[in-house]
N, C-alpha and C positions, 0 to 999 in steps of 0.2 A: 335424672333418669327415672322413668316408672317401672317399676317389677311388680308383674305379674305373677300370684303363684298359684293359678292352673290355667287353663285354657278357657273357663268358664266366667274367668272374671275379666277377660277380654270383651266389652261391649260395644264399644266404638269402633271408629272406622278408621285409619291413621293412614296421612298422606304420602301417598307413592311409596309403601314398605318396601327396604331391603333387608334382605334378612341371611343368616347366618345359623348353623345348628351345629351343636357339639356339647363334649364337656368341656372343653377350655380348661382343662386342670392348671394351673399353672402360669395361663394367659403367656407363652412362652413367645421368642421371637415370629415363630412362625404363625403362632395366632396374632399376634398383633399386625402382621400383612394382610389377612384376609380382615381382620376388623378396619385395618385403615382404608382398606378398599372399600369396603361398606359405608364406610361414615363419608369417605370424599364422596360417594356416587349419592350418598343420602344429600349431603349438602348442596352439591349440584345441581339437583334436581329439586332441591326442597322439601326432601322427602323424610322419611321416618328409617334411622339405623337400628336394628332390630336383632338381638339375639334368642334362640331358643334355646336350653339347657336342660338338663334334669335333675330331678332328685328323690330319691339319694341315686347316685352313681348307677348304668345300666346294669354292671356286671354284680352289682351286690344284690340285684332281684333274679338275673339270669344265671349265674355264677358264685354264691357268696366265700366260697375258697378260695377262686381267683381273681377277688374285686380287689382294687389295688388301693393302700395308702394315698389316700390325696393330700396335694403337694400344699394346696389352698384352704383356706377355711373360707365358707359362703361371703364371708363380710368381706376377705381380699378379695377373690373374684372380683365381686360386683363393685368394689370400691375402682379396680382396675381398668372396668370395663365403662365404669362410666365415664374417668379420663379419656378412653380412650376413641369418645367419641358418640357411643350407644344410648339409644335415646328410648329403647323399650327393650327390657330384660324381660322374658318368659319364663318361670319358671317351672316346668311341668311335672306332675306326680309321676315317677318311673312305677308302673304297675305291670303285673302278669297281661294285665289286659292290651294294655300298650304292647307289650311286649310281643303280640300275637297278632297284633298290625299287619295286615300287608303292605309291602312296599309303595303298591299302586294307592293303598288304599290312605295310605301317611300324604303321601302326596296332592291325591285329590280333595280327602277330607278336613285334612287339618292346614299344608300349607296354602290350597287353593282356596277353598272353601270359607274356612274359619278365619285364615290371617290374610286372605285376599294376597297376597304376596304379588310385588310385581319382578323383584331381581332378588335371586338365591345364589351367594357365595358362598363353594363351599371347596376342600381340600381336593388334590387328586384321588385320596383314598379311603373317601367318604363311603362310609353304609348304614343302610338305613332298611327299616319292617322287616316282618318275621325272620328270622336266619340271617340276617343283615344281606334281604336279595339286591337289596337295591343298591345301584351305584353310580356313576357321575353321567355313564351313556344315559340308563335309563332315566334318569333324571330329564336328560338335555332330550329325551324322545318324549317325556310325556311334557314338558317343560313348552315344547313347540307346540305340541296341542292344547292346553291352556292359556296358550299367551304370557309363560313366563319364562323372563331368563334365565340361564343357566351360567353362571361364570367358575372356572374350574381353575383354581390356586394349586403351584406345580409345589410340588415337598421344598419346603424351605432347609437351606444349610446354612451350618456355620463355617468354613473350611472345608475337612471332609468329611466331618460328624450332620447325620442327617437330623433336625429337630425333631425331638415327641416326648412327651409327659412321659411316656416308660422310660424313654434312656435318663431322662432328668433324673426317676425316680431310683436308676441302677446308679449314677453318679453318686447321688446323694447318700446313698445307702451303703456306699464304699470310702466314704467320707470326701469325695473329687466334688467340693462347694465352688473349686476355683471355675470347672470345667462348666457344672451346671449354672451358674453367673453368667457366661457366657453366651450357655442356650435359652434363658430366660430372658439374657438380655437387660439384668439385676442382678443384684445379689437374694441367694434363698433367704426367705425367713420365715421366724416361727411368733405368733402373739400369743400373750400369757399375763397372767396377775402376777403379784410379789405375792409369796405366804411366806408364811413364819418356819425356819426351817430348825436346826438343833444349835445355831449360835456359834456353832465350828469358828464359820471364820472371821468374825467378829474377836474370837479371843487370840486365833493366831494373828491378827494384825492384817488381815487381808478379809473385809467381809463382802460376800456376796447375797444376793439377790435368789432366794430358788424361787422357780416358776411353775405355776401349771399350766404347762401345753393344750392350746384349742386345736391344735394342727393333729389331723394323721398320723403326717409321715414325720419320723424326727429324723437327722443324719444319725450316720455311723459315730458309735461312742469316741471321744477325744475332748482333746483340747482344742479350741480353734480361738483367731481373731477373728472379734466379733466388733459390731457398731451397736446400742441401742438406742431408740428413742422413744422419750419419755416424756409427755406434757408438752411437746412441742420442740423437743433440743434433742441433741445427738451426743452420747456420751462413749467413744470407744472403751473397749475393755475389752477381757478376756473369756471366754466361757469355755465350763466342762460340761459334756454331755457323758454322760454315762451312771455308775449305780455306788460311785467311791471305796474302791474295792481297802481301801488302806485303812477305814475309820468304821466303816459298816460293813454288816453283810447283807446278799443279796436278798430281796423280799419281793420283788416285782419284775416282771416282764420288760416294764414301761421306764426307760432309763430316766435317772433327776436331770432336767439341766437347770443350772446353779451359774449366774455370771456375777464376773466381778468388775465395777464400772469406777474407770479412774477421775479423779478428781469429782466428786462426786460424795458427801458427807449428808444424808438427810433420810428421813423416813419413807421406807418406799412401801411398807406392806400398803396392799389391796391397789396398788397403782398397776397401770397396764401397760405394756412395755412390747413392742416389737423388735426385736432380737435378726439380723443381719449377718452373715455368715459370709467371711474372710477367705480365710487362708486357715487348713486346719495343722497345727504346730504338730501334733503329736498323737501317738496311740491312749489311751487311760492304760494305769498299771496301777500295781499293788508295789507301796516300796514298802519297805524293810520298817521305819521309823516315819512319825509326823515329822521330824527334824526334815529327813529326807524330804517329804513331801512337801513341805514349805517349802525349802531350797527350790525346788523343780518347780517349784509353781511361782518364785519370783522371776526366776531363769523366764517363765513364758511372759510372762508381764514384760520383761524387757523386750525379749523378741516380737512381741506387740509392739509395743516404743517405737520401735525401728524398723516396724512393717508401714506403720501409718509416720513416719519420717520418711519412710523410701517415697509409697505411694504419692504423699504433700498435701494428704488433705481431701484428695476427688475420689469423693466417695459418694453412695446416690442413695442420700438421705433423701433426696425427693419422693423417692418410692416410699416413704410411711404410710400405711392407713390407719396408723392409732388412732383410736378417741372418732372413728367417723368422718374424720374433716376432709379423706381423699387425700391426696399426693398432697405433699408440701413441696413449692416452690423455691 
């Protein structure tokens, strides 16, 4: 996949483009419909599958109160998206200027013009320049006067939860990692290094892994069963998200997540680690005694045990993007 990051370093000419625009936060099941659309009509025709994106996020130059947590860090995205078939990623500077775009004028200048575009897949409830005027009619009206298609993807469902990066992003932030699996279509995760943490639990007999988060958004603080993989293997275990009310006190906004990965005996400071998100066991609390807290943290170890006994195993470690390599097989 080539990624381009502005519109300037687009020089060439690329056969029969389809293209697609969004932030694709998440690359959720619903985007993955309109991408496989894209890539089959790209194949078919022998054409070029084509995303355009931005960065950083619209609402953190139009809105920066209400820009939202993303769900993804740039390296998943794009590691997602090239699976998925995409054979030119765009990645364009979100500016004021952009931002002041007119509708007509995104259209004629940049998708007609610039990326020659010959087929534009995009949601039912797409918008697009200034005041976000634009949308799937107008599209498909100025679409027929430059000779380009218009193909218009109906809101994707799971059941009767409609998909979108915002409800992903309410799920997650209420600790529902089962519900948002679902709408992703994976399981959520977060990448991070191993750093050196206070040696806690190493001397209770239980040692973990703390991490520094690249991601946004983290879940809601808890206990959860977690997958990680690591250097190419997948090690279940158990992780706390939150700020360990029982041993510290609170000094950051930014909760620790700290996991603990079973069978699993080796140096891991500065390795990178993507972290997979289960089923979440439990609230975080403050007990009484480390005794206590030990207990309840073997209690959850079990109940891990016998989550991935229940399940047998199918779990979708394919989805790693550690270390670069794209999905593992």
């Amino acid at each position: 996949m080539k990624i381009v990051r502005s519109l300037k370093e687009i020089t060439e000419t690329f056969p029969y483009p389809i293209l697609t625009i969004g932030s694709f936060d998440g690359v959720h099941c619903g985007h993955q419909k309109i991408l496989a659309d894209v890539a089959a009509n790209a194949r078919q025709k022998h054409g070029t599958a084509a995303v355009l994106t931005f960065h950083p996020h619209p609402q953190k130059i139009i809105s920066p109160a209400e820009s939202p947590r993303l769900i993804q860090t740039f390296e998943q995205k794009a590691a997602m998206l090239e699976k998925l078939g995409v054979d030119l990623l765009a990645l364009v500077p979100f500016t004021w200027d952009l931002a002041q775009l007119s509708a007509r004028d995104f259209v004629t200048e940049i998708i007609h013009r610039k990326l020659a575009i010959q087929e534009l897949h995009v949601g039912s409830n797409f918008r697009f320049g200034h005041n976000r005027a634009g949308d799937v009619e107008l599209l498909k009206k100025w679409g027929a006067k430059l000779n380009i298609q218009i193909f218009e993807i109906p809101e994707y469902y799971v059941g009767k939860i409609k998909v979108s990066s915002t409800r992903i992003r309410r799920f997650l932030s209420h600790g529902h990692v089962e519900i948002a699996r679902r709408l992703l279509g994976r399981p959520f995760s977060l990448v991070g290094n191993v750093v050196h943490g206070d040696g806690l639990g190493a001397r209770i007999g239980i040692p973990t892994a703390n991490l520094t988060i690249r991601n946004e958004l983290i879940p809601q603080t808890g206990v959860y069963v977690t997958c990680a993989v690591l250097d190419g293997k997948t090690y279940q275990g158990v992780t706390n998200v939150g700020f360990r009310p029982t041993v510290t006190q609170r000094t950051s906004d930014r909760p620790i997540v700290e996991t603990h990965l079973f069978d699993l005996h080796q140096d891991l400071y500065d390795k990178q680690i993507e972290l997979f998100f289960y089923f979440r066991i439990r609230a975080e609390r403050k007990f009484s005694s480390l005794d206590a807290l030990v207990a309840r943290i073997l209690k959850d170890i079990d109940f891990a045990h016998r989550y991935f006994a229940r399940v047998g195993g199918k779990l979708e470690e394919k989805w790693s993007l550690v270390g670069g390599q794209g999905w593992r097989q």
